[in-house]
FIMIDO-35294 format. One line per field, with one value per residue (C-alpha): residue number from 0; residue in one letter; x, y, z. Coordinates in steps of 0.2 Angstrom, whole numbers, plus 5000, padded with zeros to 4 digits. Layout:
<recs>
n	[NUM,...]
res	[A,...]
xx	[X,...]
yy	[Y,...]
zz	[Z,...]
</recs>
This chain:
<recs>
n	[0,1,2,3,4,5,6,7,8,9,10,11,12,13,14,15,16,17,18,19,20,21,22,23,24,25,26,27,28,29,30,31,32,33,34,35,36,37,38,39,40,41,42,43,44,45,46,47,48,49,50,51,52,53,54,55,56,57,58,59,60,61,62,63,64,65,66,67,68,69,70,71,72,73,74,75,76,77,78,79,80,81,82,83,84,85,86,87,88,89,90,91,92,93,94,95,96,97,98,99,100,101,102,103,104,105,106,107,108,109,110,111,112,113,114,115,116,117,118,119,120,121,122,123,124,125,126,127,128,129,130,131,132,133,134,135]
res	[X,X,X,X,X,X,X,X,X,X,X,X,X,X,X,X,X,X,X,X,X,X,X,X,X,X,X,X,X,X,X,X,X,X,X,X,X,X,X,X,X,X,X,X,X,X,X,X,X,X,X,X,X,X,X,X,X,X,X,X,X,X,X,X,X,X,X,X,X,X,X,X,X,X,X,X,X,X,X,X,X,X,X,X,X,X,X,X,X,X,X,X,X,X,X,X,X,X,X,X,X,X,X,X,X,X,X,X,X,X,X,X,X,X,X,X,X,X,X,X,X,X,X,X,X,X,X,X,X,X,X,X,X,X,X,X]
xx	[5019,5013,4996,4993,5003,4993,4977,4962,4946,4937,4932,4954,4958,4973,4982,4992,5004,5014,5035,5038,5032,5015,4999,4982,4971,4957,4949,4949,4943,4950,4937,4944,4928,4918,4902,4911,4916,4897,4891,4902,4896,4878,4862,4874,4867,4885,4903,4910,4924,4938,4932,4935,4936,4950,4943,4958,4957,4967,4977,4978,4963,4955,4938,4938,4940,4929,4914,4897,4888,4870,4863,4877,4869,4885,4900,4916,4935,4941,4959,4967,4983,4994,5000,5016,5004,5007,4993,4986,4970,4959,4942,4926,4913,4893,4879,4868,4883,4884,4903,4919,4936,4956,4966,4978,4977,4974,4973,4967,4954,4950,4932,4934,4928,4930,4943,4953,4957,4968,4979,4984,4991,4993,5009,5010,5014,5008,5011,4997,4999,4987,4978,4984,4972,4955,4942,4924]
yy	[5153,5148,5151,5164,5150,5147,5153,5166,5154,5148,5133,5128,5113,5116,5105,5110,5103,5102,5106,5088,5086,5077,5084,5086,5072,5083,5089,5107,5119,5138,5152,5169,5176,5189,5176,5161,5169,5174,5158,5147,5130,5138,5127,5116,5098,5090,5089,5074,5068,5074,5089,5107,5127,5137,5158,5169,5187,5202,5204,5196,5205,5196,5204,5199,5182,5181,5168,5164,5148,5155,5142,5129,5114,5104,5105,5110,5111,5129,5134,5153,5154,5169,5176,5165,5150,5149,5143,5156,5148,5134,5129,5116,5130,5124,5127,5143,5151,5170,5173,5166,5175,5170,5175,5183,5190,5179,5177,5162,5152,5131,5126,5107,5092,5092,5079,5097,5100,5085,5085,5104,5113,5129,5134,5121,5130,5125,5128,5130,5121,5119,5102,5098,5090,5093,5107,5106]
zz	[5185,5167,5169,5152,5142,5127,5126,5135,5129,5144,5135,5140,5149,5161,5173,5188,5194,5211,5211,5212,5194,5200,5194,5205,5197,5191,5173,5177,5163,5165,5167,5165,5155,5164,5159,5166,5181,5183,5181,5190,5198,5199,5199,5195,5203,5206,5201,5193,5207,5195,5189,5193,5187,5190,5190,5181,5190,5180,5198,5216,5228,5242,5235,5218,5223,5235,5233,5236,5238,5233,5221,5223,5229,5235,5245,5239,5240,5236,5234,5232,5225,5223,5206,5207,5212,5231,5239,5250,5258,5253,5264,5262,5256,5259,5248,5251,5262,5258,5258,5259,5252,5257,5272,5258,5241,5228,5208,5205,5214,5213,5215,5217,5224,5244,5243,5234,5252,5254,5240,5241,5255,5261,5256,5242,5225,5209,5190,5178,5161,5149,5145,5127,5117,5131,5124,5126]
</recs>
């Protein structure tokens, strides 16, 4: 997995792709900063339909990437991958719920649209690649 390729600023575009060379058609910005991680999708009032944050944990734990719904006013797709990319888990999380985490150790979690949830499976692994050319 590529995923430290380039650059640590959380203000990074990436774009993952599946092994069959075809990307997930979304604007995901990485957030590996303990201030981006804290923040999240909170009070946030929506999601544009192709956007998403992918949270950069130092190791795989199913702890440290568990999540919370408190203050997240939407529905969302939420995928774990492992540190190779695997996808571990992925479920539709619902605003004000107190706790979801992976049936596996992750690194990385996708917060997503819902429609995440149909274009990645369990099992699927994907790459990490940053977005050349996308800052904030």
């Amino acid at each position: 997995m590529n995923a430290n390729s380039g650059s640590n600023a959380n203000s990074d575009f990436v774009r993952l792709h599946r092994e069959d060379g075809s990307h997930l058609p979304l604007r995901v910005r990485r957030c590996d900063t303990f201030l981006c991680r804290l923040r999240g999708l909170t009070f946030r009032r929506s999601l544009a339909p192709d956007e998403g944050l992918l949270f950069v944990e130092a190791k795989e734990s199913r702890v440290a990437t568990a999540i919370h719904m408190f203050f997240v006013f939407f529905p969302i797709g939420v995928a774990w991958l492992s540190a190779d990319g695997t996808v571990v888990d992925k479920v539709l999380a619902k605003p004000f719920r107190p706790y979801y985490a992976p049936q596996a150790p992750a690194q990385y979690y996708l917060e997503a649209p819902p429609t995440l949830l149909d274009w990645v499976q369990v099992g699927d692994r994907l790459s990490i690649e940053p977005e050349r050319g996308l800052k904030s």
